[in-house]
N, C-alpha and C positions, 0 to 999 in steps of 0.2 A: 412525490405522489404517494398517497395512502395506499396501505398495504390493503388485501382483503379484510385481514384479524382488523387493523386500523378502524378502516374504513365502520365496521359492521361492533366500533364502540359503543353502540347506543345503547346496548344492553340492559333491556326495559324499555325503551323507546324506540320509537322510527325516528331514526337520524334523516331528515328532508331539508330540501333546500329552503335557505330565510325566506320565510314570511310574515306577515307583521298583519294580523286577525285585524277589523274593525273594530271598531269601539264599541262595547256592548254596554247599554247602561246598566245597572244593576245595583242590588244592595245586600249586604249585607247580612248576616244569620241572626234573625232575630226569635223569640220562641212563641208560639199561637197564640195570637190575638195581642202581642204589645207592639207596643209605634214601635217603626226601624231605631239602631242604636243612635243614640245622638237626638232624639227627636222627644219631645213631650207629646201626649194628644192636642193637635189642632197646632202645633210647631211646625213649620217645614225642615227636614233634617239638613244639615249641610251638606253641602255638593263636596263628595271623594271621589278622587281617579287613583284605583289602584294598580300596580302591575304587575302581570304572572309571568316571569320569565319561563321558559319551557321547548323542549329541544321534541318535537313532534306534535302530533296533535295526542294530546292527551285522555279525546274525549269528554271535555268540560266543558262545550260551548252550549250544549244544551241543560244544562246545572246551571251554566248563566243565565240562561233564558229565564228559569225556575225564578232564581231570585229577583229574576227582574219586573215577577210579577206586583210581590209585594216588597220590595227594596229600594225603591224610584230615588235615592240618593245616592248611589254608587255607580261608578264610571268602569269597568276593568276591562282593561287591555292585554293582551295577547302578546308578547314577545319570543316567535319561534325563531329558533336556528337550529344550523347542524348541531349535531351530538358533541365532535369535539370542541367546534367553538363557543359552544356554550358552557361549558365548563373551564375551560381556558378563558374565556370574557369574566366570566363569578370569579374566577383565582383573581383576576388583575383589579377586578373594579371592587375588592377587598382591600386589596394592596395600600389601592392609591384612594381607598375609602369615598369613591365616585363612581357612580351610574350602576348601582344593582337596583334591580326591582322591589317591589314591596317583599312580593314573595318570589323565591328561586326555587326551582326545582332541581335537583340531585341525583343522581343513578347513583344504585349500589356501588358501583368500583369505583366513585369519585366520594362517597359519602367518607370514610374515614379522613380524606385531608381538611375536609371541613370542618367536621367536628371534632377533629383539632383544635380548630379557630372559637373556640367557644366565647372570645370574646367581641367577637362579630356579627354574633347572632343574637339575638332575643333569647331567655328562656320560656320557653311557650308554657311552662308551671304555672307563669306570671299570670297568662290569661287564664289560666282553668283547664288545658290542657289534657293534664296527667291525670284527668277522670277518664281519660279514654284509654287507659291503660289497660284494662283488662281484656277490652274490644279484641287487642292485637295477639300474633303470635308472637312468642316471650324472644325469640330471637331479631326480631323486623322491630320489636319496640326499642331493644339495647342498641341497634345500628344508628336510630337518631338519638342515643344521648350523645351526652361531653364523653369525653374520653377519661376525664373521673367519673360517671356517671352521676352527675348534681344535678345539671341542666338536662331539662328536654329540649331539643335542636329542631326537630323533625319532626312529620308526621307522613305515615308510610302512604303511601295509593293503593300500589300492588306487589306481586311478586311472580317471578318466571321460572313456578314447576315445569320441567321439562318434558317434553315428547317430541315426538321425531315426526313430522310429515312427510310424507311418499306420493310420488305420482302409480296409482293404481292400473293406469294406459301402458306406462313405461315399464311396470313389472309386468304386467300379463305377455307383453311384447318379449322380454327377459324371458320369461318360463318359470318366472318365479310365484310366489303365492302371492294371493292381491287383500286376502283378510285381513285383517289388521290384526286377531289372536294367532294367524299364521306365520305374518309379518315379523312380529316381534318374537315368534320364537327362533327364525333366521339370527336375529344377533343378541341374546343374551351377555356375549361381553362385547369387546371396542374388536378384539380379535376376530370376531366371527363376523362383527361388521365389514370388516374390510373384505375378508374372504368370499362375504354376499357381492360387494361391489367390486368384485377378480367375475365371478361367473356374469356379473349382470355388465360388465362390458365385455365379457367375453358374445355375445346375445346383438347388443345393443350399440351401432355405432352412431349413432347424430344423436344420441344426448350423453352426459357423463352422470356419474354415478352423484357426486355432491356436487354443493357451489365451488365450495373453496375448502382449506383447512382449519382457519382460525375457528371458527365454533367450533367444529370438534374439537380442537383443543382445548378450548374453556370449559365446555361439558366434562370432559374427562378430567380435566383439574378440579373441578367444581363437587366432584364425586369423592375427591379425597378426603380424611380428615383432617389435614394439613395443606393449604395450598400456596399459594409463593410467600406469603408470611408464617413466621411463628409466633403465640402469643406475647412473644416482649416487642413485637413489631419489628423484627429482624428479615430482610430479604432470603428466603433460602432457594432462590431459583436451584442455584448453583448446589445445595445439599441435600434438599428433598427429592427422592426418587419416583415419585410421584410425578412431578413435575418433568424430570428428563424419561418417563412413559409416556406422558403426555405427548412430546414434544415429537417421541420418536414414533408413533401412531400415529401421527398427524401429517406428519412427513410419509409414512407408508403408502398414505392416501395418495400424494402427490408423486412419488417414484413409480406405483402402478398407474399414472394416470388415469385415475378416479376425478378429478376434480374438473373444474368447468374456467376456474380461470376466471372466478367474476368478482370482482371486488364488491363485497355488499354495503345494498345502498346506491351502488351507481347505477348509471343509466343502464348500461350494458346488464347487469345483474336484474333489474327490473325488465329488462324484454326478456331474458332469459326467463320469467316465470310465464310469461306470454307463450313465449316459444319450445317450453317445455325442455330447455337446456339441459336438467338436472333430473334427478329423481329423485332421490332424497333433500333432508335444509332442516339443523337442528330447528325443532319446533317449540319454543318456549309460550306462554299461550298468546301475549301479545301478538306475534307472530304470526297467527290464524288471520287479523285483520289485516295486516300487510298485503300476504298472499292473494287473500280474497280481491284486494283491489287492484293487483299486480296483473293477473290474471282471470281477467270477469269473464274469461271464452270458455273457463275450464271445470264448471261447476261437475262437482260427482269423478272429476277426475281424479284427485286429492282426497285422503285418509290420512291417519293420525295413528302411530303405532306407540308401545314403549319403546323409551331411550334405549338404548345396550346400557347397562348397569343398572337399570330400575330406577332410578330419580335423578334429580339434580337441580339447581338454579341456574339459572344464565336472567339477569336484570333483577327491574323492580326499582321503588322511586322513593323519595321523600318531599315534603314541599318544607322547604325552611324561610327562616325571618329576619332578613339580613338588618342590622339596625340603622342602614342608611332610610329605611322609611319615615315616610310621615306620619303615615296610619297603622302603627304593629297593632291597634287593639282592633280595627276594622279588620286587618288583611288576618290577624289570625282568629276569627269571626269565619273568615273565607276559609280558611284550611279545614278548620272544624267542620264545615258545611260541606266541602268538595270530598273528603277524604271519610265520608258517614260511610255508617252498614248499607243505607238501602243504596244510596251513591256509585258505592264501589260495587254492588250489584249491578246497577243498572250498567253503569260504564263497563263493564266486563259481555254486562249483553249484546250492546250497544258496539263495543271496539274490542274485545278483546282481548283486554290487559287484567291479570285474575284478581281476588281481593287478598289481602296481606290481613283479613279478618273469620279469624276460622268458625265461626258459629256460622258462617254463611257454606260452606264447606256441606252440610248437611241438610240446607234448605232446600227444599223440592222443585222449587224452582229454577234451581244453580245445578243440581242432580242431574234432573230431566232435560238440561239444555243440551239440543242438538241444533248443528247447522246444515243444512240440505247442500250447501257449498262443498263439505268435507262427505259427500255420503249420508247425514244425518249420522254422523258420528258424536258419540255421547261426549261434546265435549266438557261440558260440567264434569263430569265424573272423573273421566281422563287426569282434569287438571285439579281437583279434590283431593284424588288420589297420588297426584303428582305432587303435591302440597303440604299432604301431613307426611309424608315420607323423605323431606327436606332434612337433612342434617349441616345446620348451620356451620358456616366457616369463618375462620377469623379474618376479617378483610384489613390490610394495612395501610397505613396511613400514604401510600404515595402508587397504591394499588392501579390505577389508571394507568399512570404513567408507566409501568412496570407491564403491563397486558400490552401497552401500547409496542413494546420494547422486542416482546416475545412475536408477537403481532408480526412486527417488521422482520424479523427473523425470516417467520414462516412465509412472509411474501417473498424473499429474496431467492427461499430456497424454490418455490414454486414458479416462480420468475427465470429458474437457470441461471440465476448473478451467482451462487454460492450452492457447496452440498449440505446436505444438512450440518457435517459433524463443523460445516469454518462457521456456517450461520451460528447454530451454536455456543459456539467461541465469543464471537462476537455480540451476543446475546449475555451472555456471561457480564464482558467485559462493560456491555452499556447499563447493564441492572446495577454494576458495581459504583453510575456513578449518579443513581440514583439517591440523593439523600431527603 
């Protein structure tokens, strides 16, 4: 059974159960006023079915729509699943050089074993790509290249500056403050965090203080300069001290019985936003639209503070081009289009997930965005500001699997199978046989 940390791998995504979109027709990115690609004036273009493998809703169904105004010769399809099995499916249908989509989608902590694989993918150079280089922030452009950095792999969506959501009901009930600049000065570190969630169940007994541990613990790894790799791609669960803070903060949560016990993503974790289980749930900005539908009884109940440590990432995506396609110069046509400035606006207004293009960062429109859901909290700004305060980390090439490993740790100990220091150990011992 999936741990919490597990479960809640979608980092950058909502990991939801398989669904398989209708078939939207659609075409293509072609530029004002010339026939769709493929096509002459008064040519009908050939008929292409592409497909977007993709582990949530990403937000792109209506960018289909768009192209399907003037694109009437493309087909794309939808292929969701969970978060883990979608990346676990992309490893094997590599493997065995059968059944990947046109285009795949990648989370952050899966993106280095891929582009690894650099001879799996497409160099997206090839179509014109690496004009859109400047768009991006300089560290989300390095995560899709090759691992020489020759090839472009990827092309980014978004990214998961971090903030913290609160239920504002559950503090006032606590005694604690419900502003969100009062909020945040309660736990300027991971320290004071905890000691908020010691008084606020000391208060509060039918809900707990978080869901679970595993976000905090990636948050607070996330924050380091170093976090379970080194830059020669070397494991250092086991040397970085970093990492054995994380672990043991995270565990705090769980021996005070702070935690809720909810595996995220599962059912039980989605009623709990219903039922107001938790009060706290790191909030990376994706995350805003989760909540929001988790919970449609609780508008104005929900605010958005700073993290304890002042920033961090948790997700964030790339769309790559695996070469078992038919069409790489239509599907990356499609990347080019889905992953634009105004695009990754829109879909941020739209779902939630922020842009990975910082000239937008400053636009009036991304500023001033508030949702009446969170209180009319500034979220534009929040996650702006959560954004450019990003300090990139080296993510390694087997990074997934290694979170997954930590992950299971933390469920075992929270579970009562193990105390932290044997989990631990054990955590040690399975990172060792990660190659």
């Amino acid at each position: 059974m999936a741990t919490p940390y597990s479960q809640a791998r979608r980092f950058g995504r909502l990991a939801v159960p398989v669904l398989t979109a209708s078939a939207l027709a659609l075409a293509l990115a072609a530029c004002g006023g010339e026939a769709p690609s493929g096509t002459t004036a008064g040519t009908p273009a050939e008929k292409v079915t592409l497909s977007i493998a993709l582990f949530g809703d990403f937000g792109f169904k209506p960018l289909y729509e768009e192209y399907k105004k003037t694109h009437p010769n493309v087909e794309v399809v939808e292929r969701v699943t969970q978060f883990n099995d979608h990346h676990n499916n992309l490893v094997k249908r590599l493997a065995t050089n059968a059944g990947a989509a046109d285009i795949e989608a990648v989370e952050v902590g899966y993106i280095s074993s891929f582009t690894a694989q650099a001879d799996k993918f497409h160099d997206l150079k090839q179509y014109g790509l690496d004009k859109r280089q400047s768009d991006y922030l300089d560290w989300k452009w390095q995560q899709g290249l090759s691992k020489d950095g020759s090839k472009l792999l990827g092309l980014g969506t978004d990214v998961g500056g971090l903030a913290m959501c609160y239920r504002k009901d559950l503090f006032e009930k606590a005694g604690l403050p419900t502003d969100r600049e009062k909020v945040a000065e309660l736990w300027p570190t991971w320290e004071q965090y905890i000691e908020t969630g010691k008084k606020f169940a000391g208060s509060v007994k039918d809900a707990k203080f978080v869901d679970s541990p595993g976000e905090i613990f990636r948050a607070i790894v996330n924050q380091a300069p170093v976090g379970l790799y080194d830059a020669q791609d070397q494991i250092v669960v086991g040397t970085n001290p970093e990492v054995k803070k994380a672990w043991d903060l995270s565990n705090q949560l769980t021996q005070n019985d702070l935690t809720a016990k909810l595996a995220a993503f599962s059912p039980p974790w989605n009623t709990g936003f219903a039922k107001g289980s938790f009060a706290t749930i790191i909030c990376p900005a994706w995350m805003t639209g989760y909540i929001q539908e988790q919970a449609k009884d609780a508008t104005g109940k929900w605010d958005i503070a700073k993290v304890p440590g002042g920033s961090g990432n948790s997700g964030g995506s790339h769309l790559l081009l695996p070469k078992q396609g038919k069409h790489p110069k239509e599907a990356a046509e499609l990347i080019d289009f889905l992953t634009s400035k105004d695009n990754q606006a829109r879909v941020f207004k739209e779902e939630g997930t922020f842009p990975s293009i910082p000239a937008l960062y400053d636009d009036p429109s991304i500023q001033s965005f508030t949702k009446p859901f969170f209180g009319d909290a500034p979220i534009g700004k929040i996650y702006s500001d959560a954004a450019r305060s990003l300090k990139p980390q080296h993510l390694g090439p087997k990074e997934g699997d290694v979170r997954v490993a930590i992950g299971d740790g933390l469920g075992r100990v929270e579970q009562g199978k193990q105390t932290p220091d044997e989990a631990w150990a054990q955590v040690i011992s399975d990172v060792q046989k990660i190659k």
